[in-house]
N, C-alpha and C positions, 0 to 999 in steps of 0.2 A: 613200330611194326615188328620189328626185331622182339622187342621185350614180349609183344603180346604171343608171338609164336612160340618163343623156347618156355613161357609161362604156360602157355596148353599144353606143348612136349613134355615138361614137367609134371602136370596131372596126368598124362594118359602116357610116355613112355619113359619112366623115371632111368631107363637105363639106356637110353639111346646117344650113343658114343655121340652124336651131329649137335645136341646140345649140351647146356650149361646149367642143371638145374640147380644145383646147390650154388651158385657163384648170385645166379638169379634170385634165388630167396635171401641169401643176406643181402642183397643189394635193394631189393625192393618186396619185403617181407608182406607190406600191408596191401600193393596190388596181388600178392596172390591169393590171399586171405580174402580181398574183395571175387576174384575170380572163381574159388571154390563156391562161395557163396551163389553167384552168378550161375556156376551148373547146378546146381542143388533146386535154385528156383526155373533152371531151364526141364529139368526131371521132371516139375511138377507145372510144368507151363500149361499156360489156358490160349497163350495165343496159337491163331493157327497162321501156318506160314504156306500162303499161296503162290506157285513159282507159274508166272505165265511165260509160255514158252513159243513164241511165234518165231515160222519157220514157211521157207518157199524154195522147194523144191533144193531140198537137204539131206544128205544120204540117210536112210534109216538107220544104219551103224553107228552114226554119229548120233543123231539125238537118240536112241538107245543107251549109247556110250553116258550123254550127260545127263539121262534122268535115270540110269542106275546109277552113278554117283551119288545121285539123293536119295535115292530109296536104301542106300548103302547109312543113313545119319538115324541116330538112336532112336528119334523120336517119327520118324517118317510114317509109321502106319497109325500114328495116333494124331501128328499134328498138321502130315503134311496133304496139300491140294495142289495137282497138276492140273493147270489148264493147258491144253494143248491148243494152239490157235494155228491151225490149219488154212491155207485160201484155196476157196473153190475154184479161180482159176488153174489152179494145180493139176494135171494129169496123176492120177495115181492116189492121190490124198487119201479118197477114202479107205482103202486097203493099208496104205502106210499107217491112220490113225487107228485104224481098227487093229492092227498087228500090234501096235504098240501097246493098244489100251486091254488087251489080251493078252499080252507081256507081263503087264505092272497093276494087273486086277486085283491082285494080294498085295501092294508095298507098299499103299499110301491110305491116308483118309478115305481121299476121294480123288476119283481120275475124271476130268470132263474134257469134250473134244469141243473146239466149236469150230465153225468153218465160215471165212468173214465173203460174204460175199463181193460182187464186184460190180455190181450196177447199183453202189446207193448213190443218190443225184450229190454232187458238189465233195466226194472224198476224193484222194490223188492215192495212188499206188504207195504202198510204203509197210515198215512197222511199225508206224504210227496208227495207222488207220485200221491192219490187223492189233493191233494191241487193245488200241479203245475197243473193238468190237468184241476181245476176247474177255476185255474186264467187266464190259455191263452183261454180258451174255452170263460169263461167270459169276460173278459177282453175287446175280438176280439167283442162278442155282444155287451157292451155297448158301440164301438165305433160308432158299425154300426150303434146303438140307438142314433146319434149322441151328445153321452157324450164327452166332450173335456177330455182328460187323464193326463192333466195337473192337473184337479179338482180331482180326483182321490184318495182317501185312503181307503186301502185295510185294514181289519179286520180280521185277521184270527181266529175262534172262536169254541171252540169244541160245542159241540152237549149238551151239559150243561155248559154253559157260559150263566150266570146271568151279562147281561151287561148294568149299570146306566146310564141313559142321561147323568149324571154328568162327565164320562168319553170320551163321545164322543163329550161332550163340550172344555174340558180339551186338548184335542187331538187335535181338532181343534183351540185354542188357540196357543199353544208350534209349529203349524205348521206355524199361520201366525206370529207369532213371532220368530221364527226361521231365523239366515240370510241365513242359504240354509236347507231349509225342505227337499227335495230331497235325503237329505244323512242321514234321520234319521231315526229309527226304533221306534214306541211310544211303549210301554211295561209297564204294571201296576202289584202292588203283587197280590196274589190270595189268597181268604180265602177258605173255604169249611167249609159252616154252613146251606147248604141248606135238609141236612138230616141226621148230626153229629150225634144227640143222637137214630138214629135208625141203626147204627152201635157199633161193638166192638170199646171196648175206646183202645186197641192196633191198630185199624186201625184208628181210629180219630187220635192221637195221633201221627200216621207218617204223617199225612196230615198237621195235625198244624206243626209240626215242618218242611214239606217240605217247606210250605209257609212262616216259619220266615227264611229259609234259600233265598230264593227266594228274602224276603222283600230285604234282607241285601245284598246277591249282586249285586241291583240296586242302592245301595248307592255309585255310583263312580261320582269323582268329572271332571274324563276325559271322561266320558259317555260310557265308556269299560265294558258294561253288558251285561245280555242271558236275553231275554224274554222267559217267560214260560205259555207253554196254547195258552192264548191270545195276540196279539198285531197288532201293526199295520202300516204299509209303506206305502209309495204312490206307485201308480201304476209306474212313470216313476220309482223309485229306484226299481221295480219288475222286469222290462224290462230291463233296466240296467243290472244288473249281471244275465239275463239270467231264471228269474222266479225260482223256486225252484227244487235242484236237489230230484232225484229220484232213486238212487241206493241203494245199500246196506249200504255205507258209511253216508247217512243221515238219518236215521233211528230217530235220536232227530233231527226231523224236526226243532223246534224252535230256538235253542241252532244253530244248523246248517245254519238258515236263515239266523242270526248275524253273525256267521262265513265266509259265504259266502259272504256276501254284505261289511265287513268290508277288507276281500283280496282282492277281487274281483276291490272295487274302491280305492286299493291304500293306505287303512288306513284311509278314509274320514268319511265312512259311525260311526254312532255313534249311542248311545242306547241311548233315552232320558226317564226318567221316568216320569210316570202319576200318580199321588199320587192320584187314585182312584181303592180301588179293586176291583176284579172280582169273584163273588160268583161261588163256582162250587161243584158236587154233589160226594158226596163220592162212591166208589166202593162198591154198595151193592146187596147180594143175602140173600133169604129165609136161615136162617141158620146161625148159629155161623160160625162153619169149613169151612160152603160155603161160607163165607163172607169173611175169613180171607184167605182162598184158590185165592177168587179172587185178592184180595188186592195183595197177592202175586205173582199170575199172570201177576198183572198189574205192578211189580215194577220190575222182569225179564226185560219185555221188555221197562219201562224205561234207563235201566241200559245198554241196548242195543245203548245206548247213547256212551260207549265207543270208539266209531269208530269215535267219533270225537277227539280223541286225535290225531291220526294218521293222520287225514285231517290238523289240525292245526300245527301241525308238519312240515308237507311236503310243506305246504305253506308257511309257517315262518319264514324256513331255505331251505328248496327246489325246489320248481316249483315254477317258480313266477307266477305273476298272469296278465292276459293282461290287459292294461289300455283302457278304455272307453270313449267317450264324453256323453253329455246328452240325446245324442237318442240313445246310446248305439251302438254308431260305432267304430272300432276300431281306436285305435288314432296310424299316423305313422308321421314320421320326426319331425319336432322342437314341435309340440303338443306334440306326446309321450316322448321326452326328456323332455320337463318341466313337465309332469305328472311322469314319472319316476326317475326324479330327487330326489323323498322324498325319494328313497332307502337307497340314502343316508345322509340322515336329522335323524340325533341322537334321534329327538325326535318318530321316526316313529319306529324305532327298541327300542326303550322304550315299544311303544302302542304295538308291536308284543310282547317283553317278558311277558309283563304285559297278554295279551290275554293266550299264554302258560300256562302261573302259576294260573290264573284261570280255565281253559280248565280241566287240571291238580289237581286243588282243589277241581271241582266237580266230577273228575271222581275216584280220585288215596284214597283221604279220605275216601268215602265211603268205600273201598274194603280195604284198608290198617287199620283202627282206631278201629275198632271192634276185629280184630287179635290179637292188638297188646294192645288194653287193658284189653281184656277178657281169651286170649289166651297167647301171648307170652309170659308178665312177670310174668305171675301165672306158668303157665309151666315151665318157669328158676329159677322160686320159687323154685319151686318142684324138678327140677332136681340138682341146688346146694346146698339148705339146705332142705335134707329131713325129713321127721316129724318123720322116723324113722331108723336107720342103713341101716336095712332088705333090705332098698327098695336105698339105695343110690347108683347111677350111678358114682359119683365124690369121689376120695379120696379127705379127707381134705386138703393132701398134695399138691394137683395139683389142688383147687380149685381157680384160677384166683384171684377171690372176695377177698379171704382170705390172697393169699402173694401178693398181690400186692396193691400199693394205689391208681395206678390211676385206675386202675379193679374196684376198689371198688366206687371211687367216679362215673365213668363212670355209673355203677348201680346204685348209690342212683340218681343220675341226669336223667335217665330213669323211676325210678318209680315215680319220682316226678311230670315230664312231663305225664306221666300215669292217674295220680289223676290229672292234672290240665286240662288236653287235652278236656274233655267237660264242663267246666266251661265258656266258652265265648258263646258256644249252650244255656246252662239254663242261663246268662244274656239274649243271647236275648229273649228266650222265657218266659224270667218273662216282658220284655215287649211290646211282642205281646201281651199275654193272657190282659193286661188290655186293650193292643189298637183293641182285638178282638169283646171286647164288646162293646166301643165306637162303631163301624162301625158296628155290631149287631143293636145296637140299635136304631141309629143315624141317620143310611144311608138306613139302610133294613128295620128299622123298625118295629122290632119284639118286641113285649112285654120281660119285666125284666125274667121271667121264661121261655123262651123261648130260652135263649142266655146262655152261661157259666156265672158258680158261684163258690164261695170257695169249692162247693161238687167237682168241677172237677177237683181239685188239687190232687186228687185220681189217675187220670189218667196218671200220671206220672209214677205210680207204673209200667204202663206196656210199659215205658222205651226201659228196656232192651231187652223185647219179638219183640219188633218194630222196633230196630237194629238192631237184629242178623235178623230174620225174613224178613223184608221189605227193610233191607238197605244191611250188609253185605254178605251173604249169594247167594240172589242176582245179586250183583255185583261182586262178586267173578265167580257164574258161567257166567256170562256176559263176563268177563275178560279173563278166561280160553277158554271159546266156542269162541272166538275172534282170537284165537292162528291158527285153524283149518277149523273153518264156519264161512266163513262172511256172509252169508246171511240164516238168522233163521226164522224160522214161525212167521207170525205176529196175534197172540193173542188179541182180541180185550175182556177184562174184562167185565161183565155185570151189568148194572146198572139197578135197581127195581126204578118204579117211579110208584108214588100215586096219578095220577090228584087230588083223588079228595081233599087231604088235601091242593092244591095248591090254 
């Protein structure tokens, strides 16, 4: 991530004291050489870069703020398409859309609004269900606008997604370098340093660490990751499996998109990563409580994300899934035998286990790790050596631990795994926090006091408030309301934006 940024600072600010560009080119001469290349054919690009931008009841400042940052990238009046995915539940919408699209008449290709309704039979609330409705609405327009859908990549992007030219160069790179783009999902980490320090550091603090979680499960060398927020397909692999579902059960629209598009064709589809972040704004209201209230609100209905275990499941080991060709027709007779052939290809039920125990790692960890290191062993503390008679539940006599050896060792092997179990979270976030600042500084270009410093080692103190809080808590009621209501109120958190410090 590093090399790919001081390598663009290198083309566009050869004299920017925050990089290293000559250290960088003797070091790795032939990526840059590949990267000039890489803009040369981005100057002359035929793709068009469709950003959908669904949003409910979002300050106008704010999405302003993020779709001039695009309209701000070199090729934006010739390659790029905003769809604005508005809901008519919304008070206001249509003057917010129209203000904007009266804004940005001059900056793009093409601006389109769409407004997703809310009485279609069997959709649940979400950005799932606004996002499908904005890519076939859109989609169908820029056909008629006669865009060929082949040039096609689609952006899905919240309503505070801070997105670099450097990533949609990136993207487009890995696509014409790819030997089938078609089947790939581009997916970049995400920071949130666009209004850190005017939040509690308990909720900064879940935010850094959602996004070293985020960094590190894009680090797969079989391309078996979840984009988070932001990322990007082309239009044929959106058509292909069917655009984005809309029920209850995808509620982690993103998390879900991969899921879908990876059953869907068979085990083809793959995650590629863009080793460019994507700046996004923290959960914030007027108020401590009210700030940490929303946060909280907002990490509910992440965690509402659990309904994709059960989706992954059932197509894993249950409902298969129909095979496709590239316009998205069903495939029958010797096409669908050789496309359903991987069923039984060892390596393809590897890529489903593998999907599972991910699926699994981000939903089961959350709700389980926090129980079981703040609650379970302290509590079996307590209940077989107690600190005083008075209060002992266990005779000595029958306390497991005490006559037995493997009881015992079984226990010291549990609380060991206890104290070690977040040790590999603080490796990684000892090294985001320096690669936090690199891309602070380097990429967004903020001034030295403007980005983290040794003062924010402090913020670790509020840890454990940000676990129990943000992560297990949570997910726990996520887990449990799962048992009963699949389909729960969709919450949308609120975000304070300050044009004018922008």
């Amino acid at each position: 991530m590093k090399r790919t940024i001081r390598q663009w600072n290198s083309k566009n600010s050869p004299t920017s004291g925050n990089s290293s560009p000559s250290r960088d080119r003797l070091s790795d001469e032939g990526r840059v050489e590949e990267m000039e290349s890489s803009l040369k054919s981005f100057e002359r690009s035929s793709l068009i870069q469709a950003f959908i931008v669904p949003n409910y009841a979002e300050p106008e400042a704010l999405l302003r703020d993020t779709i001039k940052r695009l309209a701000n990238h070199s090729n934006a009046q010739t390659n790029y398409v905003i769809i604005l995915a508005m809901e008519a539940s919304e008070q206001g919408q249509s003057a917010k859309a129209e203000s904007l699209a009266t804004y940005f008449k001059d900056s793009f290709l093409h601006f389109i609004v769409t407004v997703h309704p809310t009485d279609i039979p069997g959709e649940s609330r979400g950005k799932g269900s606004n996002v499908a409705h904005a890519a076939r609405v859109g989609c169908a327009e820029m056909i008629q606008r006669g865009v060929d859908r082949r040039q096609v990549i689609l952006t899905i992007s919240d309503s505070d997604s801070s997105i670099p030219e450097l990533y949609v160069r990136e993207v487009e790179r890995s696509f014409t370098q790819a030997d089938d783009p078609y089947f790939l999902l581009f997916a970049p980490p995400i920071f949130f340093s666009r209004n850190a320090f005017d939040v509690p550091a308990a909720v900064r603090m879940t935010d850094i660490t959602w996004s070293a979680m985020v960094m590190s499960n894009l680090s797969s060398s079989r391309g078996i990751a979840f984009p988070c927020s932001t990322y990007s397909l082309s239009m044929i692999l959106a058509e292909r499996v069917g655009f984005w579902d809309t029920d209850a059960d995808s509620v982690g629209e993103d998390m879900h998109m991969m899921l879908k598009c990876f059953f869907k064709t068979d085990g083809l589809a793959r995650c590629c990563p863009i080793f460019v972040p994507i700046n996004l704004t923290n959960v914030q209201t007027p108020g401590f409580w009210s700030n940490m209230n929303a946060r909280y609100v907002q990490a509910k209905r992440h965690y509402n994300g659990v309904a994709d275990v059960a989706y992954t499941l059932r197509n894993a080991f249950g409902v298969r899934s129909v095979a496709v060709d590239g316009n998205g027709v069903v495939l029958h007779g010797p096409s669908l035998a050789k496309k359903t052939s991987m069923y039984a290809s060892p390596t393809y039920w590897v890529d489903k286990l593998i999907v599972c125990v991910k699926v699994l790692e981000a939903h089961m960890i959350p709700v389980s790790s926090g129980w079981l290191m703040f609650a379970a062993v302290p509590l079996m503390q307590f209940i077989l050596f107690p600190p005083h008679p008075t209060v002992a539940f266990v005779d000595p006599a029958d306390n497991p631990i005490l006559t037995s050896d493997f009881y015992c060792t079984l226990w010291n092997i549990v609380k060991i795994i206890t104290v070690l179990l977040p040790m590999p979270l603080f490796g990684t976030l000892a090294i985001y926090e320096q690669l936090h600042r690199v891309v602070d500084r380097e990429l967004y270009r903020k001034a030295k006091s403007e980005s983290r410093s040794w003062r924010n080692v402090f913020d670790y103190a509020t840890l454990p408030i940000a676990a129990w809080m943000f992560m297990t808590i949570p997910s726990t009621i996520a887990c449990i309301k799962r048992l009963y209501k699949t389909n729960d109120q969709y919450i949308v958190s609120e975000k304070f934006f300050d044009e004018e410090k922008v």
